[in-house]
C-alpha positions in Angstrom: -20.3 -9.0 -6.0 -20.1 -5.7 -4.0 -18.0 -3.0 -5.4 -14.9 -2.5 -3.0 -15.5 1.0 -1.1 -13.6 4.0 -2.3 -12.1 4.5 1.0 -11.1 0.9 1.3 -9.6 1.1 -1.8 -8.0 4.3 -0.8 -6.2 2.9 2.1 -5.0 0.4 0.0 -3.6 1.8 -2.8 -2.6 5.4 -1.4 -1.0 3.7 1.6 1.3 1.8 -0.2 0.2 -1.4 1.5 -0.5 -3.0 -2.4 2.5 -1.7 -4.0 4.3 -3.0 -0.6 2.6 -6.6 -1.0 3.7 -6.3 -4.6 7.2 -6.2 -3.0 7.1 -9.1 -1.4 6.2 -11.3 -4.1 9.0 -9.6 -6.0 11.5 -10.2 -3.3 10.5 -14.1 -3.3 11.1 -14.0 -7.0 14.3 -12.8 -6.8 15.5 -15.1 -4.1 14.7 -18.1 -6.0 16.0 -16.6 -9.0 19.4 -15.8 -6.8 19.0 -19.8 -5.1 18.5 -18.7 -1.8 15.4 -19.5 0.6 12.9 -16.9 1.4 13.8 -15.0 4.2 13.3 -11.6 6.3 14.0 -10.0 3.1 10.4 -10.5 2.1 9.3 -8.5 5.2 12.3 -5.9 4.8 10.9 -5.1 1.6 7.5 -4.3 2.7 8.2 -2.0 5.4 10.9 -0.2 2.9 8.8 0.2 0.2 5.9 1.3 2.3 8.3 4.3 4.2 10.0 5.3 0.8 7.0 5.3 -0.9 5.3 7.5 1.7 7.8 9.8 2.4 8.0 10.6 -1.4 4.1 11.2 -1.5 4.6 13.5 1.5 7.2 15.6 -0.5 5.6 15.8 -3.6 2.0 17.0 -2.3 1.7 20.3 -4.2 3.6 18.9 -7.1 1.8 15.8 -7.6 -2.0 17.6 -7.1 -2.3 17.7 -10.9 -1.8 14.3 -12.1 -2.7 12.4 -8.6 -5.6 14.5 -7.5 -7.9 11.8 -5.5 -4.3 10.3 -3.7 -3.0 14.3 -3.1 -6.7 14.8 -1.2 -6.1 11.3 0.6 -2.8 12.1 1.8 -3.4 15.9 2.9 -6.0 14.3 5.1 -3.5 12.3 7.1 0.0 13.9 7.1 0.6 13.1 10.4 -0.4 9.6 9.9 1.3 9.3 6.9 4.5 10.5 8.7 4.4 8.8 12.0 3.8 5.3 9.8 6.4 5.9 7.0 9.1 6.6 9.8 8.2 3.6 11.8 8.1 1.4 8.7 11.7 2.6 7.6 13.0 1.9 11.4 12.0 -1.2 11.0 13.5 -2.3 7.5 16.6 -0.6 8.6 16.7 -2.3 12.6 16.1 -5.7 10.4 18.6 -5.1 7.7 21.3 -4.4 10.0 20.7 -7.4 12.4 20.7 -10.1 9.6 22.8 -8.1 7.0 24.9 -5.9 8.6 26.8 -3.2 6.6 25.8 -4.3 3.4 21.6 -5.1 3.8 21.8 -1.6 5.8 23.7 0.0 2.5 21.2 -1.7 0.2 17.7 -0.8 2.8 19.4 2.9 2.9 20.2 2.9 -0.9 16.1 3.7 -2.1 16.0 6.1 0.8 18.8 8.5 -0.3 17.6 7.6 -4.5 14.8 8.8 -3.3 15.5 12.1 -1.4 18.0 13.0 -4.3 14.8 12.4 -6.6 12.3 14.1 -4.9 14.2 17.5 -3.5 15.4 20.4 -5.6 19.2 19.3 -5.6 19.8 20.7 -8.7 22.0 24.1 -9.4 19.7 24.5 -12.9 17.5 27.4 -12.7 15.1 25.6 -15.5 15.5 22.1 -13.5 15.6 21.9 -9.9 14.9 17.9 -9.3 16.3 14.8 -10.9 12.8 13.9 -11.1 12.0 16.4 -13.9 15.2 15.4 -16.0 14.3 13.2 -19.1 14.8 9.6 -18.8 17.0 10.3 -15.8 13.8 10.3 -13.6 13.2 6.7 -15.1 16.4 5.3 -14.7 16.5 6.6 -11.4 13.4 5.0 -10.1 14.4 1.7 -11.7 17.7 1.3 -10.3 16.5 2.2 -6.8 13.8 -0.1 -7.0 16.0 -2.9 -8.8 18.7 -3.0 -6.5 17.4 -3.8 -3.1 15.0 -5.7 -4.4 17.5 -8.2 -6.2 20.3 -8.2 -3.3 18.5 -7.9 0.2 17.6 -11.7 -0.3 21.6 -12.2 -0.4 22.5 -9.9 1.8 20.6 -11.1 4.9 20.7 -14.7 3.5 22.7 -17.2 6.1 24.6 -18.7 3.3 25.5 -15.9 0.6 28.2 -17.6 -1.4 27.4 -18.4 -5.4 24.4 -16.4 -5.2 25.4 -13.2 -7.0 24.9 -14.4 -10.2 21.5 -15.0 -10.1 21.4 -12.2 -8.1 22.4 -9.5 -10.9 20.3 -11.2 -13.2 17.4 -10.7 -11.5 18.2 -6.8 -10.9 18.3 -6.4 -14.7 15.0 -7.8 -14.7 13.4 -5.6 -12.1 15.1 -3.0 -13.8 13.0 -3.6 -17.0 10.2 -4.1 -15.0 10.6 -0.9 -13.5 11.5 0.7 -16.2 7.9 -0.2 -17.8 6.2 0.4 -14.7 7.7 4.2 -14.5 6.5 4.5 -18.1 2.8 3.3 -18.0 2.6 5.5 -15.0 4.0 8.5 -16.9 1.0 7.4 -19.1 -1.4 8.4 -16.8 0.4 12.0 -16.1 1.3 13.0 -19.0 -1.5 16.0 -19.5 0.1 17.2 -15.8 3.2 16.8 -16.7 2.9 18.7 -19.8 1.7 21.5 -18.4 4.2 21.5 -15.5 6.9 21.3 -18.3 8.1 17.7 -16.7 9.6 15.8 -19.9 8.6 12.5 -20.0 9.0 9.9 -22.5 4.5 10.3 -23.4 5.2 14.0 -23.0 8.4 13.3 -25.8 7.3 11.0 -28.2 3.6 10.7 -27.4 1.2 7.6 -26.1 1.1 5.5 -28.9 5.4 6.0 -29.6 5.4 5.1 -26.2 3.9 1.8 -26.6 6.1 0.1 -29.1 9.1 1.0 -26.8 7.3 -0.8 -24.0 6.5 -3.7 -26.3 10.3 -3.6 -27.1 11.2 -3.7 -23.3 8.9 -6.8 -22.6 10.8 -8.4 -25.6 14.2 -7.7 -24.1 12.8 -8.5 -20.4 12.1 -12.6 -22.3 15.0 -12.5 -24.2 17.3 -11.5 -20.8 15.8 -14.6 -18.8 15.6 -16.6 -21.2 19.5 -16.5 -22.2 20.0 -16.9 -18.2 18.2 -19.5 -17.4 19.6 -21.4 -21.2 23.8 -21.1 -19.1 22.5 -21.4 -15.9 22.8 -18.4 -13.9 19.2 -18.7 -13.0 16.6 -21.4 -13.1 15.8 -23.5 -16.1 12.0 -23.0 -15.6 12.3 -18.9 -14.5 11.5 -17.9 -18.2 7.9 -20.0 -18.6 7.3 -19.6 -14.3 7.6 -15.3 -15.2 5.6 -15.2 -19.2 1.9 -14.9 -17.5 3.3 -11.7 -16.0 5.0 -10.8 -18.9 1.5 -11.4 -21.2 -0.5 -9.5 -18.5 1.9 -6.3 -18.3 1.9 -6.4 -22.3 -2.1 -6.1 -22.3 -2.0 -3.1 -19.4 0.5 -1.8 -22.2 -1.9 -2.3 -25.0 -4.7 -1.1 -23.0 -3.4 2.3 -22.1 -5.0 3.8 -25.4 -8.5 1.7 -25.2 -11.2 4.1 -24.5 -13.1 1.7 -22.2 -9.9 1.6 -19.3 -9.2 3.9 -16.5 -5.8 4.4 -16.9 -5.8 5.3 -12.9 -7.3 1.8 -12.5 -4.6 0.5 -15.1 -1.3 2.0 -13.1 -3.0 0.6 -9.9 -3.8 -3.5 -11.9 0.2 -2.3 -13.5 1.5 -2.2 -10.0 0.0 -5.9 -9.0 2.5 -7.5 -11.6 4.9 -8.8 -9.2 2.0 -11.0 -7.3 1.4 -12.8 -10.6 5.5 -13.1 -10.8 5.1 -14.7 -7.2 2.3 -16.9 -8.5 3.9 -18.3 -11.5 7.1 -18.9 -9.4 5.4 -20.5 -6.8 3.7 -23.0 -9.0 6.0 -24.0 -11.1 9.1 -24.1 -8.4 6.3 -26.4 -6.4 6.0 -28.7 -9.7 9.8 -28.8 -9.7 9.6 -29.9 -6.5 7.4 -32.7 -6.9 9.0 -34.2 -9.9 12.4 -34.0 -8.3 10.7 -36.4 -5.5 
């Protein structure tokens, strides 16, 4: 098999078309975790992720040269593309939003926008710390709420029929919020030489790799343990907690990888990121058993 070119790979990755295909899966999961059919919120999440995403890459340029040198060079190389695209891909989450969801799926669209330009720019009145970005465990939480949030309720909010859907609704934004949560984490992994030396306190920078870890190993326990006890008094699915362990099982070995020698941690954060298409996989397979049995 022939390697995938660099630049192809580039594209890819540094244009947040994966992470924005990773979306979609997740968006599917939370719909079926919330009862309601998949809709345009699959497609809302893709061109929101994709804008947000960019737009933050955009910002963070000089910053981010340290610990995201190869994506820093990428993106310099195309600013006005990178621009152009990230605007157009944000018109378009928020024209759809509005049309099927009206005040609330434009709120909720908006909502990782604003996360993320609060994040990103130097709204701070500290002179040590300028950015909420740079604020220990804030910039985690931070992340994973914006990320958890739209994800979870978009699928409601533009839904036809959003009655008794909540529930499973919330649920499933606690468990992106975990998800996220990790995902932050392994990346800050990867930067944690940069963001020593740029001061940025970070739970590696805090505690170090290996401490790091076991908290992660915690989180995937609690991430179980939360679907689980949903799906046991029916706010979600009775099958969501087997249809979601592969993912779980594949996010612990990234974890556990992190300190093997033999890993790219680069190539780790990118396989990291792909966790929500095995979510979608393991949903979609075992939701399509259901199915049949239920004939």
């Amino acid at each position: 098999m022939q390697p995938i070119p660099n630049r192809v790979y580039a594209a890819v990755v540094h244009s947040s078309l994966f992470l924005g295909l990773a979306t979609i899966g997740e968006v599917y999961v939370a719909s079926s975790f919330a009862g309601v059919e998949a809709n345009v919120a699959l497609l809302v999440g893709l061109l929101a992720t994709i804008g947000v995403y960019n737009l933050d890459k955009l910002a963070d340029l000089e910053a981010d040269a340290a610990n995201y040198a190869e994506r820093t060079a990428f993106v310099s190389a195309f600013p006005r593309v990178y621009a152009t695209l990230s605007g157009i891909a944000i018109v378009g989450a928020v024209a759809l939003s509005i049309q099927f969801g009206g005040v609330s799926g434009l709120a909720l669209v908006v909502f990782p926008g604003v996360i993320a330009a609060v994040y990103s720019f130097p709204v701070l009145p500290s002179d040590s710390v300028k950015r909420l970005k740079d604020v220990f465990l804030v910039n985690t939480t931070v992340v994973s709420l914006a990320w958890a949030v739209p994800v979870a309720f978009v699928p409601v909010a533009v839904a036809v029929d959003r009655s008794g859907h909540l529930t499973g609704a919330a649920v499933a934004a606690l468990w992106f919020f975990l998800r996220s949560a990790v995902s932050v984490e392994v990346h800050n992994v990867r930067d944690v030489h940069g963001d020593a030396e740029n001061g940025v306190e970070t739970l590696p920078t805090a505690i170090g790799v290996r401490r790091t870890q076991y908290v992660l190993y915690a989180l995937e326990v609690i991430s179980l343990a939360i679907v689980v006890a949903a799906a046991v008094v029916g706010y979600i699915p009775w099958w969501a907690p087997s249809a979601l362990t592969p993912a779980l099982v594949y996010s612990t070995w990234i974890t556990y990888s992190l300190t093997e020698p033999n890993w790219s941690v680069e190539r780790l954060c990118t396989l990291r990121d792909g966790e929500g298409v095995l979510m979608t996989v393991g949903v979609a397979f075992v939701a399509s058993g259901m199915s049949l049995f239920a004939v």
